[in-house]
C-alpha positions as CSV (number, residue, x, y, z in Angstrom):
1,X,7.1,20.5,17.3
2,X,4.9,18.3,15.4
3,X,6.1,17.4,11.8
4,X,2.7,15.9,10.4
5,X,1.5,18.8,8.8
6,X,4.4,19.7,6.2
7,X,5.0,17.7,3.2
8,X,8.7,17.6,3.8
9,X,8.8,15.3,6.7
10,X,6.4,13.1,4.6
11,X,8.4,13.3,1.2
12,X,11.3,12.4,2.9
13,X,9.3,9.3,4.7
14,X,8.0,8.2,1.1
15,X,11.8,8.9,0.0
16,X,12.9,6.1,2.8
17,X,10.0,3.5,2.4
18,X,10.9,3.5,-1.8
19,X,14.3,2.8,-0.8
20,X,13.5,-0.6,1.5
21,X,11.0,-1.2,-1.1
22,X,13.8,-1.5,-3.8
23,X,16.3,-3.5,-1.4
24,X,13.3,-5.8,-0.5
25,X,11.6,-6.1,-3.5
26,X,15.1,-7.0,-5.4
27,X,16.0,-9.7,-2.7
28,X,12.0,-10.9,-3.2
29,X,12.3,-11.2,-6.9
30,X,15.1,-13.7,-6.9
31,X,13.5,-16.8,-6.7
32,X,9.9,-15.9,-8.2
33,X,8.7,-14.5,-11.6
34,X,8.5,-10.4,-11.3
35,X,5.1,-10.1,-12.3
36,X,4.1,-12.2,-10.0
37,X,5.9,-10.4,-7.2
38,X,4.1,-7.3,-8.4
39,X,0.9,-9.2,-7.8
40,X,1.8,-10.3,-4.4
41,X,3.1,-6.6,-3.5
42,X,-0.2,-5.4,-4.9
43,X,-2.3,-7.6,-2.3
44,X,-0.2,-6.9,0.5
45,X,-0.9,-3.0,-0.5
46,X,-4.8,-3.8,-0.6
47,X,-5.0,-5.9,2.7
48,X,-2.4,-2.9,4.3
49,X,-5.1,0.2,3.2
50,X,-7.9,-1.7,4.1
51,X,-6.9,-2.3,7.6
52,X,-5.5,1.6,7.8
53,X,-9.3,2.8,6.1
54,X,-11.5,0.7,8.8
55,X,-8.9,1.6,11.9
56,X,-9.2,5.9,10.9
57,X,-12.6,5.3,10.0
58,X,-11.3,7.2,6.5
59,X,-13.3,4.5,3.9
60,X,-15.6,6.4,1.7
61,X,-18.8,5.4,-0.1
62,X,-18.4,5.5,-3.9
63,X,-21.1,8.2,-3.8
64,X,-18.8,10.7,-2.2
65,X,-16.1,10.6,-5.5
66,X,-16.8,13.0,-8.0
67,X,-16.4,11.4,-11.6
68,X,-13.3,13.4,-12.5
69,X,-11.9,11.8,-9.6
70,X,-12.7,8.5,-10.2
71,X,-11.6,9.0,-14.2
72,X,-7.9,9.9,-12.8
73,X,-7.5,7.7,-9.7
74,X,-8.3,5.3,-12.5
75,X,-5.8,6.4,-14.5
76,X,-3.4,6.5,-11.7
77,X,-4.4,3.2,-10.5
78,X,-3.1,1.6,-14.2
79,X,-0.1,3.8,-14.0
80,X,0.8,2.5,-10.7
81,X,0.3,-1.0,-11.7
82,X,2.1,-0.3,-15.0
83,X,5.2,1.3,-13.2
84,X,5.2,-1.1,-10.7
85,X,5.3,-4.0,-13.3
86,X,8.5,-2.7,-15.1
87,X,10.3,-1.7,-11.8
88,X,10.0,-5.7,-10.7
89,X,11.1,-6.8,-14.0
90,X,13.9,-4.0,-14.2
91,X,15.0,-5.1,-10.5
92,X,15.0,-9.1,-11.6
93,X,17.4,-8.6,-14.1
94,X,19.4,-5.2,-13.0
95,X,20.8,-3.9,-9.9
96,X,19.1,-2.6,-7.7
97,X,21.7,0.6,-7.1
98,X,21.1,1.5,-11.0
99,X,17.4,0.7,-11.4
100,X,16.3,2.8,-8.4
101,X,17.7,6.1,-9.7
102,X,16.2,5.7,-12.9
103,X,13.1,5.2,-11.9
104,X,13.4,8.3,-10.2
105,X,13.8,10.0,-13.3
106,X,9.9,10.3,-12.7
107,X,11.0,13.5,-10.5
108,X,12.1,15.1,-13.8
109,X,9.3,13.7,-16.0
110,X,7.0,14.8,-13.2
111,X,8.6,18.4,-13.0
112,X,8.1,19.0,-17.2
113,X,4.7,17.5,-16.9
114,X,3.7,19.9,-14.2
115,X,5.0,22.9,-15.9
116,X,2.9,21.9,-18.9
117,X,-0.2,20.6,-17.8
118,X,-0.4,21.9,-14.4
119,X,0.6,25.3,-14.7
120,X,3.4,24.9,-12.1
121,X,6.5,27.0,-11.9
122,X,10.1,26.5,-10.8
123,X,12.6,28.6,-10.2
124,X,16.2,28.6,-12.2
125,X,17.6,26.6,-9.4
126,X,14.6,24.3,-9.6
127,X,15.6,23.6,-12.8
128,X,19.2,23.1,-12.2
129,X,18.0,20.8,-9.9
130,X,16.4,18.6,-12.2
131,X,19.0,19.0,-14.4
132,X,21.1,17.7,-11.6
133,X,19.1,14.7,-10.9
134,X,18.8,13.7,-14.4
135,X,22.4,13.6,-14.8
136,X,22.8,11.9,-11.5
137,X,20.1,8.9,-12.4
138,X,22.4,8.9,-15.6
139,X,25.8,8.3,-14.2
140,X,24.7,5.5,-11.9
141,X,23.1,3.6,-14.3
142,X,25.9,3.7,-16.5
143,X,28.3,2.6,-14.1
């Protein structure tokens, strides 16, 4: 059975690769400024898709992006960059056990967003789940 058509078995891979990225990137940020770190993350990212584009023969001409689409990849872009620029600086000084957590508080921010501005439902138990993982983010970071 192949799993690369359901977004489970690639949730739970993105689930795994944010975890070494906050082991690694908390062990990387020790000796070097954070926003700096976020830079060099940020080119490693680049040269990483670039390589995966030309190998798949995925890269697209601008011409092919629809304006709305570039307007929120845009906007995505800066939010990534934004995001990724307080995680660094929240894993230089914090722990890394109590930072990650909290920045997945994004699940529940993400969940009320969708709701409003996407027209997405969940269920009661949805919602007890992101109840759940709001108070779960909460207890490990005040630990």
């Amino acid at each position: 059975m192949s799993y690369s058509g359901y977004w489970q078995f690639w949730a739970v891979l993105a689930a795994v690769f944010a975890a070494l990225t906050a082991i690694f990137a908390k062990v990387g940020v020790t000796d070097i400024n954070a926003n700096f770190a976020t830079f060099l993350r940020t080119v490693v990212v680049v040269v990483a898709l670039a390589i995966l584009l030309a190998f798949t023969g995925e890269f697209k001409g601008p011409q092919n992006i629809t304006s709305k689409s570039t307007v929120f990849i845009i906007l995505s872009g800066l939010a990534t960059g934004a995001s990724w620029l307080c995680y660094f600086k929240a894993l230089k000084i914090g722990y890394a056990s109590q930072v990650a957590p909290v920045d997945k508080l994004s699940v529940v921010i993400v969940a009320i967003l969708g709701s409003l501005f996407l027209g997405e439902h969940l269920s009661a138990a949805g919602w007890l789940g992101v109840g759940l993982i709001s108070t779960g983010a909460i207890l490990v970071a005040v630990n």
